[in-house]
N, C-alpha and C positions, 0 to 999 in steps of 0.2 A: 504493500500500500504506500510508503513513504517511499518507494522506487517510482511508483506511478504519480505519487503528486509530484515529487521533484522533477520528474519530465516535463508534465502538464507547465509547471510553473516556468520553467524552462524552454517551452513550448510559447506563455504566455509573453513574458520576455524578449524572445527573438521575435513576437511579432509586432511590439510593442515599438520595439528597434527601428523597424523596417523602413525602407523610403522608395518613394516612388521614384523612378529614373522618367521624367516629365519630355513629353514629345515638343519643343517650341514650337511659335509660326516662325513661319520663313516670309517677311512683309516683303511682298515684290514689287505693288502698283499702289503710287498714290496720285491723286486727282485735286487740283487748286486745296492740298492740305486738311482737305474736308470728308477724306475718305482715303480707304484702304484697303487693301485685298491683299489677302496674305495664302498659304497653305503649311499646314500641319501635315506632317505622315506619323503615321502611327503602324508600324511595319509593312505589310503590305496595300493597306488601306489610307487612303487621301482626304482631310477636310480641308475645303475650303471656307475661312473665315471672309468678313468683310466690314468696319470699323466706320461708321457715317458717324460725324459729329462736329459742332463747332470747329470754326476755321484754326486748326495746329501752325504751333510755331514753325515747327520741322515733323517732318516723317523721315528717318533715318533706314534704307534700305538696305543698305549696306556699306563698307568702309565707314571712315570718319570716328570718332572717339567713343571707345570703348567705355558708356556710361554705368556697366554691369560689373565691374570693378571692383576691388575691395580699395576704397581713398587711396586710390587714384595709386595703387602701388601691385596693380597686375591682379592676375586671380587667383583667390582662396578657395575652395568648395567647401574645406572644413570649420573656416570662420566667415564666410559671406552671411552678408543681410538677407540673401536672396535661396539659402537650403533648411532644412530640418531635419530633424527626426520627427518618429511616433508615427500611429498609423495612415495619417496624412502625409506626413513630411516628405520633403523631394532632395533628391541629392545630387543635380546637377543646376549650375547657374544656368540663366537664359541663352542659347547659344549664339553665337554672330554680335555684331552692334546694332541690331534692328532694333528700333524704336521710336514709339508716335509721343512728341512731344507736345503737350499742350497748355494754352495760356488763357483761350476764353472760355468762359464758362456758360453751361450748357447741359444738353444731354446727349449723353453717347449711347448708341447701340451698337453691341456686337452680334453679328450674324454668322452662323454656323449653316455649310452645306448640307450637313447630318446632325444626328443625335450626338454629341458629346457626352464623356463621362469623366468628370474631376474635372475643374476649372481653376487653372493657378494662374495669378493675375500677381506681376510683380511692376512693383512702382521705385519709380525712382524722384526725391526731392519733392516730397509733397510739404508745405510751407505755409500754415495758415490757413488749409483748405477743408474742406467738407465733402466727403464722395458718400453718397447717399445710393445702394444700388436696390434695384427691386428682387433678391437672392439675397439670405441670410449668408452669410460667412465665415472664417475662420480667420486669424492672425496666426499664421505659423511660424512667420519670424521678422525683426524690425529692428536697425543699427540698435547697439547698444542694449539692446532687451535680451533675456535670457528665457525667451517662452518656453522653450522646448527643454531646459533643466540641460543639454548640453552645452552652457557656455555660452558666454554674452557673445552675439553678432558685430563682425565689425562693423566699422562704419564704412557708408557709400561713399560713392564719386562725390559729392556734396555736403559729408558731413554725418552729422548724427539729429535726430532728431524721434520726438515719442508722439504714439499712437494712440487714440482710446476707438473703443466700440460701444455704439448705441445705438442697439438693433439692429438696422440693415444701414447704418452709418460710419463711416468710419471719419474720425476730425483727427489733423496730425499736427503738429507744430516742429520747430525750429528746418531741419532736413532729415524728414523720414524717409529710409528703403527700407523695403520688405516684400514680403511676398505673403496673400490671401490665399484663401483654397474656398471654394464652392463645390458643393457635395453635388451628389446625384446627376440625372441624367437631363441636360441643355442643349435646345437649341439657338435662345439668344440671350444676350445676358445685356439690361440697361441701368445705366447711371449717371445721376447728375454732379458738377460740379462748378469750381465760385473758380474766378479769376483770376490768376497770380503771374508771374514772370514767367515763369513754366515748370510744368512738370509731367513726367512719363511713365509710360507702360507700356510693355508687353504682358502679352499673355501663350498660355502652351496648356496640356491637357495630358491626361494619364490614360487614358482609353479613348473608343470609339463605341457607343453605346450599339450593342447587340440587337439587332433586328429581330423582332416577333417572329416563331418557327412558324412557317405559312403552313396552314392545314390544305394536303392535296383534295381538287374538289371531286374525287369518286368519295372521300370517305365522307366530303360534307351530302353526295347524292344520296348516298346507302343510310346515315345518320339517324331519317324518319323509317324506314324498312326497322332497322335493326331494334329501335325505339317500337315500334308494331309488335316485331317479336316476342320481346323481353315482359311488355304488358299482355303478352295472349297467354306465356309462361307461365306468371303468377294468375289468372284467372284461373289456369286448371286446374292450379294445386286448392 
């Protein structure tokens, strides 16, 4: 018995541990800064995302300054603002320099080709701001915070800065990075926000939400036959 709980507990632990290796977008096309079209792979499988929202400072496609950074002295995975542990947690930063920068305030919609599963949404220098989304959330990691019990995050490209939640709100001050996590299975995900010099996001996903086993239509034609039978059955008994 105390062989089989110390596995269990052991068991509990290692999944406790665990971290999602998080699929990024790859942001390819952007439009007068007011939109975005990106694509996720997710091994063999492709989503297509797409970002409408107030006119961005920059959309960063690729080249140009590596804002995913641990202060601005190259990359950490095991002290970034941008990984975690626990049953959420991811253990790769954003990959590439992709990033939609934004300064007015508005509302953004992200649009998904398919069903999504896990929504990790990292930001970079949020500053005085209010991101309000319609998806309850998680904070799974943020400079300087120690959410995850493995050790305080460093700081981002900009600095350090703290987070609070309330509700489906998130208010940050000084220079927050982190990274959120939204559960379950998404097709868009919308949020508003207030005005400041700018500040960024990407986002990336853990899955591709599983399509409903399609029922072949002989068994849905036979379904009433068989349904016939089963009640003539118990009539004779």
């Amino acid at each position: 018995m105390k062989r089989f709980i110390g596995a269990a507990a052991a068991l509990l632990l290692g999944s406790q541990a665990h971290a999602v290796t998080v699929s990024w977008t790859d942001w390819q096309t952007s439009a007068g800064n007011t939109t975005a079209t990106g694509v996720i792979t997710v091994g063999t499988e492709t989503v297509e995302v797409t970002w409408n929202g107030p006119q961005a400072s920059f959309v960063q496609l690729s080249g140009g300054i590596d804002y995913w950074q641990n202060a601005r002295s190259g990359r950490n995975a095991a002290t970034s603002a941008y990984t975690s542990t626990g049953p959420n947690g991811n253990d790769n930063i954003p990959t590439g320099t992709d990033i939609i920068a934004q300064n007015f305030g508005g509302t953004n919609t992200l649009t998904f080709s398919k069903a999504i599963t896990g929504l990790y949404f990292s930001y970079v220098s949020i500053n005085g701001n209010t991101m309000t989304f319609d998806t309850d959330f998680e904070i799974l990691s943020n400079t300087s915070f120690n959410i995850d019990g493995a050790g305080a995050d460093n700081s981002g490209y900009w600095g350090s800065g703290a987070v609070t939640k309330n509700g489906t709100a998130l208010t940050a001050n000084g220079e927050a990075h982190g990274t959120l996590f939204f559960a379950g299975s998404l097709t868009q995900l919308v949020w508003t926000d207030v005005r400041e010099a700018w500040h960024g996001f990407t986002i990336g996903i853990a899955d591709v939400s599983a399509d409903p086993v399609p029922v072949p239509a002989a068994a849905l034609l036979f379904a009433p036959v068989v349904g016939l039978f089963a009640a003539r059955k118990r009539r004779s008994r």
